[in-house]
N, C-alpha and C positions, 0 to 999 in steps of 0.2 A: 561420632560414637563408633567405637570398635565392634566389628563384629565377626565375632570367630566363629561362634555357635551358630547364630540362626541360618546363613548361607547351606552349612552342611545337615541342618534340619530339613531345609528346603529339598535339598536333595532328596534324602530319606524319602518322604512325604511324598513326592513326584514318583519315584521308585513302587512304594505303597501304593498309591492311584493305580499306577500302572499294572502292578501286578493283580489290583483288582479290578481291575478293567474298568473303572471308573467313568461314566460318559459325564462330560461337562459341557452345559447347556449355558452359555458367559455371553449376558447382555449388557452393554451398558458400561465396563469396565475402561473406557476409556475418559469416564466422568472422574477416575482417581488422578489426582492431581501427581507430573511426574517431580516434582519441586515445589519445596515449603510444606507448613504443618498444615494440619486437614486433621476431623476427628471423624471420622467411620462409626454410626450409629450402625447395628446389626440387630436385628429381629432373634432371637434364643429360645431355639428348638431343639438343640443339641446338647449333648456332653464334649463334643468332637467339633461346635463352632468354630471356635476360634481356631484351629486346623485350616478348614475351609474356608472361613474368612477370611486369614490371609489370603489364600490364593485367588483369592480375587482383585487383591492389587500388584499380582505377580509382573502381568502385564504392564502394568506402569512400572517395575522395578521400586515400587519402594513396600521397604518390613514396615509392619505395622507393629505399634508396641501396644499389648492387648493389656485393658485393666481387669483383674481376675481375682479371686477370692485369695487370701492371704495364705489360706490353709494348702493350697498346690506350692507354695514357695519353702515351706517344712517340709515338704514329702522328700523322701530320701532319694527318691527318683526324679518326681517332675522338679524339684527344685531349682538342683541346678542346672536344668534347661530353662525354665522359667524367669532367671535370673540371666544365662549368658544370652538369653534372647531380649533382658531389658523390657521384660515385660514391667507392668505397675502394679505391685500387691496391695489390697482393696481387705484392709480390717473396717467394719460396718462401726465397730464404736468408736472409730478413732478414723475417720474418712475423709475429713479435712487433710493431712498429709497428703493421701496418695491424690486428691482435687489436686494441691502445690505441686505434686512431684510431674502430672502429666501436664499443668499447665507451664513448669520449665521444659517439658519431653517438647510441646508445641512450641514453645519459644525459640527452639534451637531447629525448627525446622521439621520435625519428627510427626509420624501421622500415626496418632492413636486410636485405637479402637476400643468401642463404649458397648453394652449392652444394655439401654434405656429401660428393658424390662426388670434388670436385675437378677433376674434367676430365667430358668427354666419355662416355657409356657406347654402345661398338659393339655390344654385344646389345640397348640398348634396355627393360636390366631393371635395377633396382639395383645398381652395385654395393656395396664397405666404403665405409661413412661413415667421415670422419674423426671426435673426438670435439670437434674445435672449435666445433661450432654449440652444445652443447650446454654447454659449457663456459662459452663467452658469455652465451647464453640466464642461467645461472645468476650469473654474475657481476654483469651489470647489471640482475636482477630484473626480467628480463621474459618475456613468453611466448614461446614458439615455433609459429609458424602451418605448418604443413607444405600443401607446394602441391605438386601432380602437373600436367606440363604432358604432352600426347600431341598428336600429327601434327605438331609445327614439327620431325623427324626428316624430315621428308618435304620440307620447303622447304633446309636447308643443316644437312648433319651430317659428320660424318667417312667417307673412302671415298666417298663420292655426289657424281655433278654437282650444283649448283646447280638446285632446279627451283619458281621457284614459279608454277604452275600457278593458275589461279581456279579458284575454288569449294571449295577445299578448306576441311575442318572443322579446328577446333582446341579441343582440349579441355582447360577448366582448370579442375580441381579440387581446392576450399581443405578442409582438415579444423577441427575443433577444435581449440583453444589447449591447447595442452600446455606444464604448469607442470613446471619443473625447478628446484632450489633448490642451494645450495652443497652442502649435506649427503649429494646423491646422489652415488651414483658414477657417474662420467663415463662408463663401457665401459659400466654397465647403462641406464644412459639412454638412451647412442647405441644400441644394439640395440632399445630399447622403440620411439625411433623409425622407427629402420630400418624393423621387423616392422609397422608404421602405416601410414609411407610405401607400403610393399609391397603391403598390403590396400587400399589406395586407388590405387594403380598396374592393379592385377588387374582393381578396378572399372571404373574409367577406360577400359580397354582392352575389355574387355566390351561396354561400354556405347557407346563410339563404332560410328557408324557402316558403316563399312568394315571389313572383317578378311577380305579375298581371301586364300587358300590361298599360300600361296608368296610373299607378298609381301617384298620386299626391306626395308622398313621395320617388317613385325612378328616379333615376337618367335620363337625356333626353338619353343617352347615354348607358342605359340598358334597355331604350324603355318604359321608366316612363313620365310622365307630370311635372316633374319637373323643374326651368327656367335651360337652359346652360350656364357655367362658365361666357360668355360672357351678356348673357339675367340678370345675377344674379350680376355681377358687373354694372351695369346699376343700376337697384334696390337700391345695396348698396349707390351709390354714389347719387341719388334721396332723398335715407331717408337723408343722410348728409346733402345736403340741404337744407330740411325742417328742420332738426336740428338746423343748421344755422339760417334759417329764424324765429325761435323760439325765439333763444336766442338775436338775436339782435332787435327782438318787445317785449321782456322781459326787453331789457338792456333799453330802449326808455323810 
């Protein structure tokens, strides 16, 4: 697979870091595999993930092709980066394609990147995995790398201005390959990882630097201002809503 774009995004990006002083706190990155497909579960706390995500397999040298909502591959901007980076455009009615398209992206070698939660999480803790990462993972016989990103909540998330500040830390942390095979079931699997991801989320947050009392970006649960799982699926299903309510005074 050709790659003209993404290299000289890399750059950008590293340049960007740089000028914002960026500390990276990088455990565990040598769990990415430097050859063959691999699907990259990532915990989604950001609008800016899949940025950082990648660079967490910088170190192994290989691009990740990120599956994303279909609506960045229209945009008149992010499109065609989206596209010359070979990412996977993810339409929710029609999601069987883009399942076929990443399961040839792994056949050829290529290491995909999944976001299990599917959107957004406003508490900033896991929420339900869906059981597709795991379903793929097994289909095209490859591993799954589970990655925990923390403080890119802090530069652009859901409810929050925009703030990116210098000096701020970001922590990305890779675990072990976790083998799934067709034989398993899919709902126990997805929980195996979930309960992973979760213990390496727990760590992550620990172990970062900062954890001010009240803070707007940590967890309610690690004595942040953050909403809790319950206060934050409220939330979600309110924006749904008004999504709703949009589109059917649109359809009118």
């Amino acid at each position: 697979m050709r790659d003209l774009v993404y290299p000289p995004v890399i750059g950008f990006a590293k340049t960007a870091f740089k000028v914002l002083d960026l500390k990276f706190q990088l455990t565990g990155t040598e769990n990415v595999p430097r050859t063959g497909g691999a699907v990259i579960a990532l915990n989604h706390i950001s609008y800016v993930d899949f940025v950082l995500g990648g660079f967490g397999a910088v170190p192994s040298k290989r691009l990740v092709r990120f599956m994303a909502k279909e609506v960045l591959f229209r945009n008149r901007y992010s499109g065609p980066l989206m596209r010359g980076m070979h990412h996977i455009p993810v339409d929710r009615a029609a999601g069987m394609a883009s399942y076929r398209e990443a399961l040839r992206y792994l056949g050829q070698g290529e290491v995909v990147g999944v976001f299990p939660e599917a959107t957004i999480s406003r508490s900033f803790e896991l929420k339900e995995f869906k059981s597709g990462t795991v379903r793929m993972a097994a289909a095209a016989g490859v591993p799954i790398i589970p990655m925990i990103l923390w403080g890119t909540q802090r530069m652009l998330t859901k409810d929050h201005p925009r703030d990116f500040s210098r000096h701020r830390t970001i922590a990305i942390t890779v675990g072990a390959p976790i083998t799934v095979t067709r034989g398993d079931d899919a709902t126990d699997a997805t929980a195996r990882l979930h309960s992973t991801m979760a213990g390496m989320l727990d760590q992550t947050i620990r172990a970062y630097p900062e954890q001010p009392a009240g803070a707007w970006w940590l967890p309610a649960s690690y004595g942040g201002a953050a909403p809790t799982p319950a206060e934050a699926e409220r939330l979600d299903q309110e924006e749904l809503a008004r999504r709703a309510a949009r589109r059917t005074k649109e359809d009118r």
